[in-house]
N, C-alpha and C positions, 0 to 999 in steps of 0.2 A: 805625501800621504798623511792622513788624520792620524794621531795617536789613538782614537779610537778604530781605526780601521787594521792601524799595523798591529793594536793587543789584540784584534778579531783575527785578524791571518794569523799570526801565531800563535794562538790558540787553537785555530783552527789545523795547525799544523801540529802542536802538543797532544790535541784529541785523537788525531789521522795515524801517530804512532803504530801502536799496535796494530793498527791494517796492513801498514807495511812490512811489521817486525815476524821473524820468524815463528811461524806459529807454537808456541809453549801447551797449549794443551787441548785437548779432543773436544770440551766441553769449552760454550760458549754464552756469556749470562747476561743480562742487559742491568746496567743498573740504574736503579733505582730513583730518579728525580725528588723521591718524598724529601719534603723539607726535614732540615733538623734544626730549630730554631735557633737553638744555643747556639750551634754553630756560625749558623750564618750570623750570629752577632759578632762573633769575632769577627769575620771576615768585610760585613761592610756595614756601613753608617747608615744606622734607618732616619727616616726624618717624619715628619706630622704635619709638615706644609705641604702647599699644591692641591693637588687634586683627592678625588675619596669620597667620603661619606656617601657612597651611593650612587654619585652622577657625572660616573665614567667608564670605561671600558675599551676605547680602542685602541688599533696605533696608528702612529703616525706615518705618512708615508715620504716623506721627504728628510733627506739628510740634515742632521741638527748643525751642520757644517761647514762649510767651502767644501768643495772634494779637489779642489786645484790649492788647496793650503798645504806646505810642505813639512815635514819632519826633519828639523837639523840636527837633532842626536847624531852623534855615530855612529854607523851602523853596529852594534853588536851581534857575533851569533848566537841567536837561542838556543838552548838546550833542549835537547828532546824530552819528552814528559809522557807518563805512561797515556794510554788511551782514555783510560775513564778517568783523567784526572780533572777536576773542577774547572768549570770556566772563571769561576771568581778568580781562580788563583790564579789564572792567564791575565786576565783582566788587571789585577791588583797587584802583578807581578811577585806574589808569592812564591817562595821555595817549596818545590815537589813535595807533595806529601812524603812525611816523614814514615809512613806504612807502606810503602810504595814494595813488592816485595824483591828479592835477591834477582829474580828472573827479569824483572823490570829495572829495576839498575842498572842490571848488565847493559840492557840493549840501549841505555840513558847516552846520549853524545852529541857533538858539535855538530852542528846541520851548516853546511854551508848555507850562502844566498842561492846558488841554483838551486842546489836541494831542497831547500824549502820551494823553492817558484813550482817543480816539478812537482812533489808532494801535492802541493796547493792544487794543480792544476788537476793531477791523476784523479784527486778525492773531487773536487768540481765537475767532472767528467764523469765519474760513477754515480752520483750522487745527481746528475742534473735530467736521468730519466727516472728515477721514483717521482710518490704521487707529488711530494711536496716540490721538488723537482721543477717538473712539467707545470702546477701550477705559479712557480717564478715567471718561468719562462712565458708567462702570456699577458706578463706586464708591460704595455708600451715602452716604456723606458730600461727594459732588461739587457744588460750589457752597454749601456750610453753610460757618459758621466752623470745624467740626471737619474740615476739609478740607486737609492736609496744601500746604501751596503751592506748593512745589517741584515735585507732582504736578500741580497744576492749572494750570500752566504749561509742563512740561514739553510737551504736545503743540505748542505758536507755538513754542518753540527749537527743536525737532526739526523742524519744516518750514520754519525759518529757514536752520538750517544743512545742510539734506539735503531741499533743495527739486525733485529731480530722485529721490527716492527713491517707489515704487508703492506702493500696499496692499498690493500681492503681497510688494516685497521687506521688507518690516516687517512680516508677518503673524505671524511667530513672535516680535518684539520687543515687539511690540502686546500675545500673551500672557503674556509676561512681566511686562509691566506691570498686568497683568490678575491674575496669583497674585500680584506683590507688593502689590496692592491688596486682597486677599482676595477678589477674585471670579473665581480661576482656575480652573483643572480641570487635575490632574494624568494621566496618560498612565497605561493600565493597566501596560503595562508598567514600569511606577515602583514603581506599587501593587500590584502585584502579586508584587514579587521580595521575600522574606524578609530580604537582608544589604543589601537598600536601606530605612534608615527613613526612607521619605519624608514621617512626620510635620515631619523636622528640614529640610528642603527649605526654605528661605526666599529661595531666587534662582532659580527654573526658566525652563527658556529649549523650552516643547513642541515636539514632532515631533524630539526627537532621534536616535528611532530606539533598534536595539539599543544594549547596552553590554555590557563584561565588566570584572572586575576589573583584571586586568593588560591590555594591549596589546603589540603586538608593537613595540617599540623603531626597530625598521627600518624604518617606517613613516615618520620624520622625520629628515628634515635635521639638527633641530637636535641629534637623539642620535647620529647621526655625526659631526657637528662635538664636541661632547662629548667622544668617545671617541677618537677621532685625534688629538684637543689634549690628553688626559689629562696626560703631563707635564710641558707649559707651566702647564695649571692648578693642579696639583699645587703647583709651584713659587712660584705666583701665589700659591696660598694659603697656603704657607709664609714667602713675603714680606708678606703683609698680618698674618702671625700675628708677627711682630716689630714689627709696626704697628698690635698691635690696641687698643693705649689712645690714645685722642685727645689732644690739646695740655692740655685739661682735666683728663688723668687720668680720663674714662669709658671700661669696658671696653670695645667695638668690640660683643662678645656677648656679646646679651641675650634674656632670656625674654621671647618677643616676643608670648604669649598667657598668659592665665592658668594654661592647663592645660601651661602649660611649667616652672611654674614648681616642681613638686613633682616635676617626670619626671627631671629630670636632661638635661635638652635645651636647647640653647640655638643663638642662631643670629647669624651675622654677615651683616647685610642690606646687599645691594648694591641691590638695586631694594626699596624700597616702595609700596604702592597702585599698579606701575605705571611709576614713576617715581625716577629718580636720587635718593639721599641726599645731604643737603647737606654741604659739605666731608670727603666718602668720598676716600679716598685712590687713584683710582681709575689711576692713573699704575702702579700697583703689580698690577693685573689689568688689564691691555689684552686681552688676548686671551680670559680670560674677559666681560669686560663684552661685546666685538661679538657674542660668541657669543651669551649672554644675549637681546641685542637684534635676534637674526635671527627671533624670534616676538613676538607681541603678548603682552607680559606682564600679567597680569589681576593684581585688587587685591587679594592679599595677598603673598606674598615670593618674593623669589630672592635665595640669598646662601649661606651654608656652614654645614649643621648640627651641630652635635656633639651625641652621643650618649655620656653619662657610661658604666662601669664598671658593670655591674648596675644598669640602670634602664629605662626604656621610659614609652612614650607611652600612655595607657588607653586603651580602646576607646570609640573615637568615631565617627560622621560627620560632612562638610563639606555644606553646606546649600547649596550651589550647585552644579549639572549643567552650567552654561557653562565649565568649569575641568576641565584635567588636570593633573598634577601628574607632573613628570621627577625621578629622583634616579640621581646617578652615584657609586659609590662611591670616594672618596678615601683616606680611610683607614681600612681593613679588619681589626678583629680575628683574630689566627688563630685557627682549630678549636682546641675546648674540648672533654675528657671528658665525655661524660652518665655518669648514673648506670648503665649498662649496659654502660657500657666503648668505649664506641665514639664515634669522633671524628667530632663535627658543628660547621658553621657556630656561631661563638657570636651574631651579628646575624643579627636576621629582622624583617620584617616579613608581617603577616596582611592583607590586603584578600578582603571578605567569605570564602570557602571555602577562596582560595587563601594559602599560604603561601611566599616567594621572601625570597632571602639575597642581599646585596649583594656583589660582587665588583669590587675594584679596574676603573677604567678602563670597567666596564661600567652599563647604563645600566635602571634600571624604571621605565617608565612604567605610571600606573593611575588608575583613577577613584574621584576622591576621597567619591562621595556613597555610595558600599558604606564597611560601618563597618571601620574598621583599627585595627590596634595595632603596636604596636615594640616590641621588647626587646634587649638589649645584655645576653648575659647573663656577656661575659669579663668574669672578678676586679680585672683591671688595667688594661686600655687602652680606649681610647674608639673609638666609630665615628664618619666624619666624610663625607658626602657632601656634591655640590652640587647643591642642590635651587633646582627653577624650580618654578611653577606659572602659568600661561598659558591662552590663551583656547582653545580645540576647533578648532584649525584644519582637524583632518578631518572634522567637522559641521557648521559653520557657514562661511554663506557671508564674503567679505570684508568686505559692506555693513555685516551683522550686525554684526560684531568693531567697526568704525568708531564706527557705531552707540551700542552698548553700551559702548567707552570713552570715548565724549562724555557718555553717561549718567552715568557712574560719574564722571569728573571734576567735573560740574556739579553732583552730588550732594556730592561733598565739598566743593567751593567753597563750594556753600551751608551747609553746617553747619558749615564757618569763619566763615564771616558770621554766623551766632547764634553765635557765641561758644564753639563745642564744645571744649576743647582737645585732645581725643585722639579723631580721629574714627576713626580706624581701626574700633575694633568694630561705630560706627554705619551703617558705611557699607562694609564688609566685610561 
């Protein structure tokens, strides 16, 4: 067995605790997947390679592994660990949370190998008729060794951690796991729209409902906070821009996908997958970073893009439908001569029919699964907005969001434990 599959059962068995343990009290509370950034810094290594800026979002469905590769450790027995205790800390073989309380201690002990098998299997068994459940189970390969593990577990962690969650409110994350298992059905209205190629769809999240390219701005919070803080940010990112080479001497930005790397586009990440970058000089954007963090940031970027002098992003689409994408312009080329003599925006960007040009202080929001492109077509200066992309807070419910970045974290944790070193693409 993989080392990533033996930290998933056992975790999986540290989580299953308190199912088993005598019941301590009347009341029962789910908690809460919201990130806490600081924290997760302690806990794991973020990185800025791989995949991101925009043009990614599924998972993978095949083990990053041998599943016939052995573990020659010796066997240890684990320690029991309260119910709600972290997966990172299973994962990264942390010591129990030190808050853990006197009731939870107590029932803290040595699990034999049966004990855990049995554990394992009980919560496997409860756990394998919910919705998330029933949608494993309709994967070709569910219970074979070509069965991806991560997936075949994922339903016990999901009723571990969101034990007060219905069919109802997991019917759409159920499907999701359903199209990333290739036994989905995508929504005609998907299929049906010409500037959506929903071949490249590898994260769907159905019953979205309509969409359109652009949205209206006004819409959210956080593009008013955006635009009212324009030149504290502005400032911010002129102070981070005398700070952009690290103690190492690495530039701050970088081509943070492949198809960045011939556009002339680069980016300065403040969040990846999500999550804080490790030693960001973050003293230097206060007021950008809370802003950032007043939406659930989904797993590819937020941070500052620059757009080179005569260059642009090719026409693509992003493969995930649970993702918007905000950008405020910062720094705005002036109007450029056409060939015709008449003065236009030289930045634009296309999402599928429509086409809209960045203006200082203000803000586009659009959906990233219609195919786009960029162009910068001034001789001399660069464009620079601050680009977030974020979960669909106007579609999806709260649960969902929660949900889905427990998925997404647990996904990347595990392809640290096989050994992936650049998980981003994988798991983007």
């Amino acid at each position: 067995m993989t080392r990533s599959i033996t930290a998933l059962a056992a975790t999986c068995l540290f989580l299953s605790t308190d199912a088993f343990a005598p019941p301590k009290t009347s009341q029962h509370h789910r908690h809460s997947p919201s990130r806490n950034h600081s924290s997760l810094n302690d806990k794991k290594k973020s990185t800025t390679g791989g995949g991101g800026g925009g043009f990614g979002g599924g998972f993978g469905t095949k083990s990053s592994s041998s599943s016939t590769s052995s573990n020659k450790k010796k066997n240890t027995p684990a320690r029991g660990k309260s119910g709600r205790a972290d997966l990172l800390s299973a994962l990264n073989d942390d010591d129990a949370s030190s808050k853990k309380t006197k009731a939870e201690k107590s029932f803290s002990r040595t699990f034999v190998k049966s004990e855990q098998e049995q554990i394992l299997n009980d919560l496997a068994a409860r756990s394998s008729t919910t919705a998330i459940g029933r949608a494993v189970a309709k994967s070709p390969h569910y219970n074979t060794p070509d069965m991806d593990p991560f997936w075949q577990l994922l339903p016990s962690l999901i009723s571990t951690k969101f034990p007060s969650a219905s069919d109802e409110d997991l019917r759409r994350v159920a499907g999701m796991v359903e199209h990333s298992l290739g036994v989905g059905k995508l929504d005609e209205d998907v299929v049906n729209d010409p500037w959506r190629p929903h071949e490249e769809l590898h994260a769907y999240l159905p019953g979205m409902g309509e969409t359109q390219p652009f949205m209206d701005p006004g819409q959210l919070e956080l593009c008013r906070l955006m635009s009212e803080n324009y030149e504290v940010i502005k400032k911010e990112y002129e102070a981070l821009l005398e700070e952009r080479f690290t103690p190492r001497g690495k530039d701050r930005f970088q081509s943070v996908t492949s198809m960045n790397y011939e556009s002339g586009w680069k980016t300065m990440v403040l969040f990846y997958n999500g999550h804080r970058i490790k030693d960001f000089p973050y003293h230097l954007c206060p007021v950008t970073t809370r802003i950032l963090e007043t939406v659930p940031l989904a797993g590819r970027i937020a941070g500052f893009n620059r757009q080179q002098p005569q260059s642009g992003i090719p026409l693509h689409s992003d493969g995930n439908n649970m993702w918007l994408t905000c950008q405020m312009g910062i720094n705005v080329p002036p109007e450029i001569i056409n060939e015709n003599g008449e003065s236009v925006p030289a930045a634009h960007i296309r999402v599928g029919p429509e086409t809209r040009h960045w203006k200082a202080g203000e803000c586009l929001l659009y959906d990233t699964t219609y195919e786009h492109e960029t162009f910068n077509a001034h001789p001399t200066e660069e464009r620079v907005v601050l680009h977030v992309d974020f979960f669909n807070i106007l579609k999806m419910t709260k649960l969902e969001i929660e949900v889905l970045q427990y998925i997404y974290e647990m996904r990347e944790q595990f392809m640290k434990a096989e050994g992936v070193a650049k998980v981003g693409a994988q798991v983007l």
